[in-house]
N, C-alpha and C positions, 0 to 999 in steps of 0.2 A: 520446447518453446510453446508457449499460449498463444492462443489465435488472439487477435485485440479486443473483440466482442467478449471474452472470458473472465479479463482486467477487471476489478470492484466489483465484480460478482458473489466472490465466495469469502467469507473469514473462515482461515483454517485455522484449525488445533495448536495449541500454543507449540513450540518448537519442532512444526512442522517444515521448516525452514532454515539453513544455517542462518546467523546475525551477523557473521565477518564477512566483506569480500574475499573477492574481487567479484562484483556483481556484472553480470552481462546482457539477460533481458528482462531481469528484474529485480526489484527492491524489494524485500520481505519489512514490511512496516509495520513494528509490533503495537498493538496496543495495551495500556493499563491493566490487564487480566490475562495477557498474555496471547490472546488471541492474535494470527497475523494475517493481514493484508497482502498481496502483493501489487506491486502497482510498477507498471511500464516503464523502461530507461528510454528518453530519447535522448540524443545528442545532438546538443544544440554544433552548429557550425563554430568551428577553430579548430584545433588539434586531436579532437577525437578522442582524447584522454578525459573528457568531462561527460557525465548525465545526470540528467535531471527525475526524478520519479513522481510521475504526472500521477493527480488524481484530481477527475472529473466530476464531482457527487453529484451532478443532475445525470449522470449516467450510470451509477452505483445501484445498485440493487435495494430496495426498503430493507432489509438484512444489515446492508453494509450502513446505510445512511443515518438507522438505528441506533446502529452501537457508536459511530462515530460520533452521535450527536449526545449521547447518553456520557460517552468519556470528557467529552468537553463538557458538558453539562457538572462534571463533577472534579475535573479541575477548575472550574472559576467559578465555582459554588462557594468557596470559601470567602 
């Protein structure tokens, strides 16, 4: 488990991460080149069966906030 301060800090190495759950305190969020993300589950209140994979970018690393903005930058470039 990652301390919470460690969350949008790093993009790892493309398939440094399985891509299938069952996910428990993280979500590996791939991006366009293959690089992945991982980003915190919280679960919201009701059955426990559900989470959510939060990402904060005013708290992301200029690394992360980079390529994030660089992928979006070239999906709706077209």
């Amino acid at each position: 488990m990652r301390a919470p301060h460690e969350f949008w800090q790093n993009l790892e190495p493309p398939r440094s991460f399985a891509t299938e759950g069952p996910y428990v305190d993280f979500f590996p969020a791939t991006l366009p080149d293959g690089r992945q993300l991982l980003l915190p589950l919280r679960v919201p209140p009701g059955d426990g069966k559900r989470g959510v994979a939060a990402l904060i970018c005013n708290q992301a690393s200029f690394e992360v906030f980079d390529a994030l903005a660089q992928a979006l930058f070239e999906l709706v470039a077209p």
